[in-house]
C-alpha positions in Angstrom: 91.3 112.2 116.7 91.1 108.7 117.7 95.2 107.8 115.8 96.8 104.2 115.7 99.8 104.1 118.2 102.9 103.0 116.6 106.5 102.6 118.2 108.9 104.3 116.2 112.2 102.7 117.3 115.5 105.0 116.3 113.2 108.2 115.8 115.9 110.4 116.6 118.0 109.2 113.7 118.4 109.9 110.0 115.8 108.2 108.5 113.4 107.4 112.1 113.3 110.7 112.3 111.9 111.4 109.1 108.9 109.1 109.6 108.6 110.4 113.1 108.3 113.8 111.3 105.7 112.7 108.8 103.5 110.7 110.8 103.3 113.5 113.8 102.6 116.8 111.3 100.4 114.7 109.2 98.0 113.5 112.1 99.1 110.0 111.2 99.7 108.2 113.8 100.6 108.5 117.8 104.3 108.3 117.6 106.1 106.9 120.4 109.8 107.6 119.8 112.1 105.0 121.5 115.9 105.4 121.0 118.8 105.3 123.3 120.6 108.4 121.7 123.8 106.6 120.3 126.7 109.0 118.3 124.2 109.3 115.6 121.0 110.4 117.2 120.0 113.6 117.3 116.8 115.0 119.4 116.8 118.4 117.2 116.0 116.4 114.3 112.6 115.7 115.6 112.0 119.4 117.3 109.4 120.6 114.3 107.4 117.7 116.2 108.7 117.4 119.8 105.8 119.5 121.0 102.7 118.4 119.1 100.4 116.0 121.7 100.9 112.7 119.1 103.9 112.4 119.8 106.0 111.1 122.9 110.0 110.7 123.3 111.5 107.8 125.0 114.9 107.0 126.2 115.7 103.6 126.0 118.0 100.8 124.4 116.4 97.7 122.3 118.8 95.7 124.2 117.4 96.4 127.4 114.2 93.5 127.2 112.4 95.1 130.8 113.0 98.3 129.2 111.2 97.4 125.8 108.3 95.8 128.5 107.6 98.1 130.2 107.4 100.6 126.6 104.9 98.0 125.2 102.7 98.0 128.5 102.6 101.0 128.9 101.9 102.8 125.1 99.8 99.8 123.9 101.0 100.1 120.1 98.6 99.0 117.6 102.2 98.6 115.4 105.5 98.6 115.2 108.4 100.1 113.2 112.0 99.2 114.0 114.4 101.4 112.5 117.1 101.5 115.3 120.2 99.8 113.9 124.2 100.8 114.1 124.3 101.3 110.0 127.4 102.9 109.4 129.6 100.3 107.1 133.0 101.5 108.1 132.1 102.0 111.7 131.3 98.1 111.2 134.8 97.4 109.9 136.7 98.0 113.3 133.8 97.8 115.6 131.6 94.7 114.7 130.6 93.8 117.6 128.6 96.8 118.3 126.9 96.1 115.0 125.9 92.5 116.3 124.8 93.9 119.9 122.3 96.3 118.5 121.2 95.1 115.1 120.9 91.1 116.2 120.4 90.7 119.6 118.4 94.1 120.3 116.2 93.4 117.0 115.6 89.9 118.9 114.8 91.6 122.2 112.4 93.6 120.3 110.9 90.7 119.0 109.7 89.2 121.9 108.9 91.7 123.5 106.0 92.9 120.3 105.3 89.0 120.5 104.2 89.1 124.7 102.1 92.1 123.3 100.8 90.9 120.6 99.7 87.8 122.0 97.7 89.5 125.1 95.6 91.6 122.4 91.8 90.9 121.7 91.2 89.5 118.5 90.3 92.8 117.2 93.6 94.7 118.3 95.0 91.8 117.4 94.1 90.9 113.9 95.7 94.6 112.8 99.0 94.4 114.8 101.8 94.7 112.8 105.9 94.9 113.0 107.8 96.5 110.3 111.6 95.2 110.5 113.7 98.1 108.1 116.5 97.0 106.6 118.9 97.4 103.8 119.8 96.5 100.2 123.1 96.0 101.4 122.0 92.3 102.5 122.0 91.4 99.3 125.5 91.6 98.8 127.4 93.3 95.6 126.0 93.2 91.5 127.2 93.7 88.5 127.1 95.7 85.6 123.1 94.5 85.3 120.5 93.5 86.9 117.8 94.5 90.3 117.9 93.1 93.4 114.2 91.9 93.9 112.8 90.3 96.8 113.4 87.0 96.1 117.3 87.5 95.6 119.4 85.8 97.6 121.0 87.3 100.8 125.2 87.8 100.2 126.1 90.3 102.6 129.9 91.5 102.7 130.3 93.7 105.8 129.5 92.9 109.6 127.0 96.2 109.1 125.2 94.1 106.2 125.9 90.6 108.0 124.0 91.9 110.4 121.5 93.3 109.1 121.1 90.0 107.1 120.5 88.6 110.7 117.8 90.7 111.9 115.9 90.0 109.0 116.0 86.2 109.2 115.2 86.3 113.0 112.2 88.5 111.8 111.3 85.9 109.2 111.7 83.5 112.4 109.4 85.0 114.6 106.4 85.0 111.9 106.6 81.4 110.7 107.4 80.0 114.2 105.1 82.1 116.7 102.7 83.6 114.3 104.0 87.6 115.2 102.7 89.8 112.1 106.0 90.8 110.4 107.0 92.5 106.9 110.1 93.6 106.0 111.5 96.5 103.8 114.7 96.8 102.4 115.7 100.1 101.2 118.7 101.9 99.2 120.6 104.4 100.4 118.8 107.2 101.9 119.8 111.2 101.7 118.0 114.0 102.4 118.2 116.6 105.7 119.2 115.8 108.8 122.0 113.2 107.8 124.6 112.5 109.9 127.6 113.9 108.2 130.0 110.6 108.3 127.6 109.4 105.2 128.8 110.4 101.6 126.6 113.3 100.7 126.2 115.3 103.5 130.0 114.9 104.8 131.0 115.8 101.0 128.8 119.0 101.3 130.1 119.9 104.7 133.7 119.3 103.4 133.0 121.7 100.4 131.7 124.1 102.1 135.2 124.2 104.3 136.9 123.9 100.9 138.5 120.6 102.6 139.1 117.7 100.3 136.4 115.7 99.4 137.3 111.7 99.2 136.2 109.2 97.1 137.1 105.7 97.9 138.9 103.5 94.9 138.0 105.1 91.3 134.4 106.4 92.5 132.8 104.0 90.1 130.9 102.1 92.7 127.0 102.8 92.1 124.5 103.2 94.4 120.4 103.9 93.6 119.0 106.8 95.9 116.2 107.4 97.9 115.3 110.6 99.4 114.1 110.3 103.1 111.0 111.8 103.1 110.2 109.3 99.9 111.6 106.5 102.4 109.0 107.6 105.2 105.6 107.3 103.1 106.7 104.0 101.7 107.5 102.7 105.1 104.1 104.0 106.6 102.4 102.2 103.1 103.8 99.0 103.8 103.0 99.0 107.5 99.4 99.3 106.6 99.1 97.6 103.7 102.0 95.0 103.2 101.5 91.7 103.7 102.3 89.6 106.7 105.4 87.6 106.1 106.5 89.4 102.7 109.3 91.7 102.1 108.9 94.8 100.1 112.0 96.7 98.1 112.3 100.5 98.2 114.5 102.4 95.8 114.2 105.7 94.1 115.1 104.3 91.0 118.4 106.7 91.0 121.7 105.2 90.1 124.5 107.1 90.3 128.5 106.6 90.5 129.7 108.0 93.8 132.2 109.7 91.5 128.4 111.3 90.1 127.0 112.1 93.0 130.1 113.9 94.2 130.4 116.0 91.0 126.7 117.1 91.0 127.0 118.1 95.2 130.0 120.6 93.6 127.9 121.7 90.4 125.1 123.1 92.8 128.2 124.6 95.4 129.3 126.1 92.7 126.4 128.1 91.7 124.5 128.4 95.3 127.5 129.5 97.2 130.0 132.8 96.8 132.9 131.0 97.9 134.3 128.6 95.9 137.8 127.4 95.3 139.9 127.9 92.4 138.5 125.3 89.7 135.5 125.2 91.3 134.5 122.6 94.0 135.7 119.5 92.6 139.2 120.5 92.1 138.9 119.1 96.0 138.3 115.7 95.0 140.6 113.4 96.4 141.1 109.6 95.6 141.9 107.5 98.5 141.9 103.9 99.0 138.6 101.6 98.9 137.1 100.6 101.5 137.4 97.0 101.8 135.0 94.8 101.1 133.1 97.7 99.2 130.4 96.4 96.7 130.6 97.6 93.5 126.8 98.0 92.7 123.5 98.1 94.3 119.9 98.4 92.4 116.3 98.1 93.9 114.0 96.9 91.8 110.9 98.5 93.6 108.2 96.8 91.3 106.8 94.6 93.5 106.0 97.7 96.3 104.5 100.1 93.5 102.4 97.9 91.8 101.0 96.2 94.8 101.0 98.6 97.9 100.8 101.6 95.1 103.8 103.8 96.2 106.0 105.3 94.3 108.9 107.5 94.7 108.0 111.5 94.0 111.8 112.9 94.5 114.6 112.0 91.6 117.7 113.0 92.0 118.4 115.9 90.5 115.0 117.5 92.4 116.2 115.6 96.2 120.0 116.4 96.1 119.5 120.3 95.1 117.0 120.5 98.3 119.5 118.5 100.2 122.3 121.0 99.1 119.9 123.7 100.1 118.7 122.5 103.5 122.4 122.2 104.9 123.3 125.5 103.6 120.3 127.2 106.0 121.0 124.4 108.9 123.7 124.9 110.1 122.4 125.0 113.7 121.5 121.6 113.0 125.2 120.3 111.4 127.9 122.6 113.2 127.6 121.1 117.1 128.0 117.5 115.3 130.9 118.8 113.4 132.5 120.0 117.0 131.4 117.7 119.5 130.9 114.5 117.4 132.5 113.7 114.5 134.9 116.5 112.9 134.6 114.4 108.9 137.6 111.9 109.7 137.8 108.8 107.8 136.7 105.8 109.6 136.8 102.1 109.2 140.6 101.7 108.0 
């Protein structure tokens, strides 16, 4: 089968892997996996489709511009999707300049080196080349009680994770309106699903349930979040590489708005029924308040519109459907979750 190339950058993480996942088993696209294998990267997230002959790992770092050359020169991508980012907020709180090292200047390494490339292409090659910048809602900064963020809202980020993030996309922006390089951007809500790092809400407050340990919820829970399940996340991301168009940006939310005080109760609901062991009072007599995270947003909300009416995607997972097959993935993984839970990160709280 005669497949497009694209460079998948951060494949072995949450959400990279995902779309490396559903572009390989679907006959997609040739993936070419690049990631440097930080904390949060995992290569047995990508094992369903480690052996299938469209796809190809490689170890590198974003920052490293002869190292993202020699990648370009050598696969010949007819695209682009750059996913690797540090993304964890409270990681970002007492380690910022981590953030700055991979999500500015390695998104700007990146940059020129899909520029070099695109601009040694026939006009053919050429004229369908593409770079998809993913980014976040979180650049948008905090709403209130009402309201979407849309594409045209203005950027107010309040962590150095969103800040930047925030960045990458200008520079993005940069690149298209002052060397031409075919650009779209998505910004996304938060993502769960299999295969999630456990220092992010859900799967940590599943893995903490499970060890009957206490399950925290920063300030009153009463921040809100909309919710996207990953494999949702992955076909929107391949539809807007394809079809979106050059220069615009592109929403994605699952239209799912919950409290994390909600989404916390209904991971303990499902415990409580799929698992035989369960604390007295069930699992949320774990719940434990502790104090907010500072600067923490109170609300975020994707207004998707302009993505589903124009590019024609739309979200198949709600929440109720993606967070019971969530629940029910980590209950049969646990190959997957318990070497990160012993070697990595043991559930601690971070960012304080």
């Amino acid at each position: 089968m005669n497949l497009p190339t694209v460079i998948v950058t951060g494949g072995a993480g949450f959400i990279g892997s995902a779309v490396c996942r559903y572009l390989v088993s679907n006959q997609i696209a040739n993936v070419i996996n690049v990631d440097v294998l930080t904390y949060a990267a995992n290569l047995t997230s990508v094992e369903p489709v480690a052996h299938a002959d469209n796809y190809t790992f490689v170890k590198a770092d974003i920052c490293d511009a002869e190292a993202m050359q020699q990648v370009f020169e050598k696969y010949q991508p007819d695209g682009v999707m750059h996913l690797a980012a540090e993304s964890h907020v409270d990681r970002s709180i007492t380690g910022a300049q981590k953030f700055i090292e991979t999500n500015v200047l390695g998104t700007s390494v990146l940059l020129d080196a899909a520029l070099k490339h695109w601009r040694g292409l026939d006009k053919e090659k050429a004229d369908t080349f593409k770079f998809l910048l993913v980014s976040t809602d979180e650049v948008y900064g905090s709403l209130g009680a009402d309201g979407l963020f849309e594409e045209v809202t203005p950027y107010d980020p309040s962590s150095p994770y969103s800040a930047s993030k925030a960045a990458s996309d200008h520079l993005a922006i940069a690149w298209h309106r002052t060397y031409g390089l075919p650009v779209v951007i998505s910004n996304c809500s938060n993502n769960y699903g299999p295969y999630h790092f456990p220092e992010k809400l859900i799967p940590l407050i599943i893995l903490n349930a499970l060890h009957h340990k206490p399950l925290p919820i920063y300030g009153d829970g009463s921040n809100v979040r909309d919710w996207l399940f990953v494999d949702d996340h992955a076909k929107a991301l391949w539809t807007i590489l394809k079809t979106g168009e050059l220069g615009e940006k592109y929403n994605v939310g699952g239209r799912n708005e919950r409290t994390n005080l909600e989404v916390v109760q209904t991971v303990c609901r499902l415990l409580d029924d799929m698992v035989d062991s369960t604390p007295e009072g069930g699992h949320e007599s774990l719940i434990t308040y502790v104090t907010d995270r500072p600067g923490h947003d109170a609300r975020y909300a994707i207004d998707a519109t302009k993505l589903e009416n124009e590019l024609g995607w739309k979200a198949e997972e709600n929440f109720d459907t993606g967070i019971k097959a969530t629940v029910q993935w980590y209950l049969e993984n646990e190959s997957w979750w318990r070497p990160i839970l012993e070697q990595k990160y043991a559930g601690e709280r971070l960012g304080l």
